[in-house]
C-alpha positions as CSV (number, residue, x, y, z in Angstrom):
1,X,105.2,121.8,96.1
2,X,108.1,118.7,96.5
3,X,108.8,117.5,99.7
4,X,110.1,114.0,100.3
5,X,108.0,114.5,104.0
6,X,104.4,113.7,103.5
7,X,101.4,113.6,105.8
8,X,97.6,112.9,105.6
9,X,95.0,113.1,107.2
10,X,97.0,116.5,108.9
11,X,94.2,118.2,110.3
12,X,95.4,121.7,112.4
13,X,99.1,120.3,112.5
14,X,100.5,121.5,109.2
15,X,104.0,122.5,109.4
16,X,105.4,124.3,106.0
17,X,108.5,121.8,106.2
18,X,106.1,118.6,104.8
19,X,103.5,118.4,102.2
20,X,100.0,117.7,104.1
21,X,97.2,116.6,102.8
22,X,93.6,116.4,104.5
23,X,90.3,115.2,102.9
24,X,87.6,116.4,105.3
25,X,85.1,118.3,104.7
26,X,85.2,121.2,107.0
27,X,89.0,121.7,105.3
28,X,87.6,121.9,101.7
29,X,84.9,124.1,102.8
30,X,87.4,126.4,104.1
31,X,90.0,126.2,101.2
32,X,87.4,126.2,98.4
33,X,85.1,128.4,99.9
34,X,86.8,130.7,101.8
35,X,83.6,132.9,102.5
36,X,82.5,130.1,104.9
37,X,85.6,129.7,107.2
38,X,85.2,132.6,109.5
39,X,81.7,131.4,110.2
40,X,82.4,127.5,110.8
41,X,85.4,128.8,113.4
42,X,82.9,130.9,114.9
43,X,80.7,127.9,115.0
44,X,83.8,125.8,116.8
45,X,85.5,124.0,113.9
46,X,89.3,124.1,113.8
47,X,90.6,126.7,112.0
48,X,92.7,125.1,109.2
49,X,96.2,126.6,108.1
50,X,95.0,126.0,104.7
51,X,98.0,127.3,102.7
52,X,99.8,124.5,104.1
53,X,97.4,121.9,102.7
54,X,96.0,120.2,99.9
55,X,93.1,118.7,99.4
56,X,93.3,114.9,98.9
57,X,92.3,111.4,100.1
58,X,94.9,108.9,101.0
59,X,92.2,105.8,100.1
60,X,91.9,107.5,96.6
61,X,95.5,107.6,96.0
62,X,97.9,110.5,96.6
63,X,99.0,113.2,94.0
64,X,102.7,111.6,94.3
65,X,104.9,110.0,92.1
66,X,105.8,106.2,93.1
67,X,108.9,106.1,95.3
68,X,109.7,109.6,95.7
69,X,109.2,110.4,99.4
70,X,111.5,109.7,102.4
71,X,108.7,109.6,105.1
72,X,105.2,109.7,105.4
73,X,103.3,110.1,108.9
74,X,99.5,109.8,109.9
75,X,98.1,110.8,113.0
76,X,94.8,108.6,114.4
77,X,93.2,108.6,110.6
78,X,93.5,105.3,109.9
79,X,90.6,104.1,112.4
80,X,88.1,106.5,110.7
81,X,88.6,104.4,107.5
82,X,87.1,100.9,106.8
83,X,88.9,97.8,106.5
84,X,89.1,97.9,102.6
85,X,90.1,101.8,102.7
86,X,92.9,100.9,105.8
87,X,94.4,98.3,103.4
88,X,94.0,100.7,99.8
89,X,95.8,103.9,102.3
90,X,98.8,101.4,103.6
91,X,99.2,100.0,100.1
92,X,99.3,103.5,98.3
93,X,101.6,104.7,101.3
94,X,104.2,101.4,100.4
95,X,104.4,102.6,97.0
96,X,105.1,106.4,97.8
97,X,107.8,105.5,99.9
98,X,111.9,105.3,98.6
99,X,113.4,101.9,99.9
100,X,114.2,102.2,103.2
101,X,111.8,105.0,103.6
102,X,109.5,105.3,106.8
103,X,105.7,105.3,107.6
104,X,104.8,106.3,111.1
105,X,101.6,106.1,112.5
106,X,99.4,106.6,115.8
107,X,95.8,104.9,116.0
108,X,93.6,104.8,119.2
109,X,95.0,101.2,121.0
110,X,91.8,98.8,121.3
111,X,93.5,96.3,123.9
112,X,94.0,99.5,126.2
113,X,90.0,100.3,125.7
114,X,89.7,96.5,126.2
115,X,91.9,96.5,129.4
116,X,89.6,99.5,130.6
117,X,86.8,98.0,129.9
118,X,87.7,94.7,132.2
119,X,88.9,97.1,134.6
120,X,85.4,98.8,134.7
121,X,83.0,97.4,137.2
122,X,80.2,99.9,136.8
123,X,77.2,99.1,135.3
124,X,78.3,101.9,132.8
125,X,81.0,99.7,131.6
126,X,80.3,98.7,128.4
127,X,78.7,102.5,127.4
128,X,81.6,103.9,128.3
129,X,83.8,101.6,126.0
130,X,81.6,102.6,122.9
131,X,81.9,106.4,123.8
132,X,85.7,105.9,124.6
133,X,86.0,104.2,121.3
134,X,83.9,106.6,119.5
135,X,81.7,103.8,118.2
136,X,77.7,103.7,118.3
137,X,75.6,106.3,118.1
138,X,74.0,108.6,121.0
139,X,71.6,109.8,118.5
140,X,69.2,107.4,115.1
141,X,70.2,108.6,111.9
142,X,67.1,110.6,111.1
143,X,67.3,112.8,114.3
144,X,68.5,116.9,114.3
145,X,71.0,116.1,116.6
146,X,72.8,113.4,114.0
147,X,73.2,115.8,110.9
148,X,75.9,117.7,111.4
149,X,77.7,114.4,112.0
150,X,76.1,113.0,108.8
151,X,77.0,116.2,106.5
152,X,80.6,116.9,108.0
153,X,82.6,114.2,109.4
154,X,83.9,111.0,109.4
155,X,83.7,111.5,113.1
156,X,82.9,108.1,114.0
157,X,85.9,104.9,114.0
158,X,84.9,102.4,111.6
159,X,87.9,99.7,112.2
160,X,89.8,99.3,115.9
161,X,93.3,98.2,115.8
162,X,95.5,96.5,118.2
163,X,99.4,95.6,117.4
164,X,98.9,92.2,116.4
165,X,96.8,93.3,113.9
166,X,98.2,96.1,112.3
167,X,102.0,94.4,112.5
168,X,100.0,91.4,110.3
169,X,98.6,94.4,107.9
170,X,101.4,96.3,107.4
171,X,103.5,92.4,106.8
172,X,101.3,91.8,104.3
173,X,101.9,95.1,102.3
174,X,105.3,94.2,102.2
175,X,106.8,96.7,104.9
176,X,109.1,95.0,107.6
177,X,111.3,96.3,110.7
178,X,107.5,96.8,111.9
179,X,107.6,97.9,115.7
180,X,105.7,99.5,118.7
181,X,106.4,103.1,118.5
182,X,106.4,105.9,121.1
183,X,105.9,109.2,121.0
184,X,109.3,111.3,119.5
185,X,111.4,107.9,119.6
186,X,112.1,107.6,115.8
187,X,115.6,108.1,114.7
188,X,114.0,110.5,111.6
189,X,114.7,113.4,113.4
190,X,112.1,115.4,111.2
191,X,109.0,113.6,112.9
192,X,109.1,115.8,115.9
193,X,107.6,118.7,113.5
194,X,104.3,116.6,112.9
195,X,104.2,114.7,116.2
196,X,101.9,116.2,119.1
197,X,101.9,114.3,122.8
198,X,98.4,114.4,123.3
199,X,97.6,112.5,120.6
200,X,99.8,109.6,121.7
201,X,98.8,109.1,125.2
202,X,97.6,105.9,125.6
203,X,97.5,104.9,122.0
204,X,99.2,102.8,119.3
205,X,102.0,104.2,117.7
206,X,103.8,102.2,114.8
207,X,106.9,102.7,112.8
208,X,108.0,100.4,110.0
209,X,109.8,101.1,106.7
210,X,109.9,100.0,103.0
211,X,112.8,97.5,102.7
212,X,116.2,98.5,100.5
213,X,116.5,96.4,96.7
C-alpha cells in the first residue's frame, strides 16, 4: 500500500485514506493470530481494524522509502518511548518526510500536570500527579496484579514533554516552522481524518515541517 499520509502508533483510529502503523502487542496478537482477537475484546482490549494496519515500530525504522510521504501524524505515542527511542522516532520521521512535508503530533502536556499539581492542595497532591501522568507503579513488579502490564503494554509514560522541550528536539532534527498546535487547526486539510478531540484536551499538540532545498 502507497500513501504519502502516514501514521504510527494508530491504535483504534485507522482510516483507509493513510497508511497506519502500530507496534503493540495486543495489535500483533490480533493480526497474526487471529484466533485470539475475539477473546482479548471479550476480555476489554480495543478491537483493532486490522486490515487497516501494519505491524511496525517507528523507533526501529518505518517500511518507507526516504522522502516519499507528504505527512505523518502521531497521537500521544511519543511519551511511551524513552528519550533515545523519542529522538531515533523524530529522526526516522524527518527523513520520511518530502521538503516541506508535515509532522503533527499530540503528547500529554507536563507543565499543565505541573500547574495541577501547584494547584492541588490535598495531601493527595503529589499521588495524583503520578497517576495523572501515568508514571509509578500501584503495584511491584513481581505481583499478579502487574503482569498483564508487563506482557502487553507499554502502558506506562517513560519521557514527559513540555514545549520548550520538544520545540528544542524537533530544532535539533532539523525541522523548523515548529509551533503550538491545536486540535483541527492545520492548514493540511487531511489531518481531520486521524485527529480525535478527546485526545487533545488539555495536551500538547505540535506541528512543524521539513524545510524546502
Amino acid at each position: 500500500m502507497r500513501s504519502d499520509y502516514v501514521q504510527f502508533g494508530c491504535g483504534t483510529d485507522a482510516p483507509s485514506g493513510w497508511r497506519n502503523f502500530d507496534a503493540g502487542p495486543i495489535f500483533w496478537m490480533q493480526k497474526y493470530l487471529p484466533f485470539s482477537k475475539s477473546m482479548l475484546v471479550r476480555r476489554g482490549h480495543p478491537d483493532y481494524p486490522v486490515q487497516n494496519i501494519e505491524y511496525a515500530d517507528v523507533t526501529q525504522g518505518l517500511p518507507l522509502e526516504s522522502q516519499s510521504v507528504q505527512a505523518v501524524y502521531c497521537s500521544h505515542v511519543l511519551e511511551h518511548l524513552s528519550l533515545s527511542g523519542f529522538r531515533r522516532a523524530t529522526r526516522n520521521v524527518f527523513e520520511y518526510l518530502k521538503p516541506g512535508g508535515l509532522f503533527r503530533l499530540v503528547v500529554p502536556d507536563l507543565e499543565y500536570l505541573i500547574n495541577q499539581y501547584k494547584a492541588d492542595t490535598s495531601a493527595e497532591a503529589a499521588s495524583n500527579f503520578i497517576r495523572d501522568a501515568n508514571l509509578g507503579e500501584f503495584e511491584d513488579g513481581r505481583s499478579i496484579e502487574s503482569l498483564p502490564r508487563m506482557l502487553f503494554g507499554r502502558s506506562r509514560h517513560l519521557w514527559m514533554w513540555d514545549y520548550r522541550g520538544i520545540e528544542a528536539e524537533l530544532s535539533s532534527v532539523g525541522f523548523v516552522d515548529i509551533r503550538r498546535a491545536q486540535y483541527n487547526d492545520s492548514a493540511e486539510d487531511r489531518f481531520k481524518e486521524v485527529e480525535n478531540p478527546g485526545r487533545w484536551e488539555n495536551c500538547l499538540g505540535v506541528e512543524c515541517r521539513r524545510p524546502n532545498p
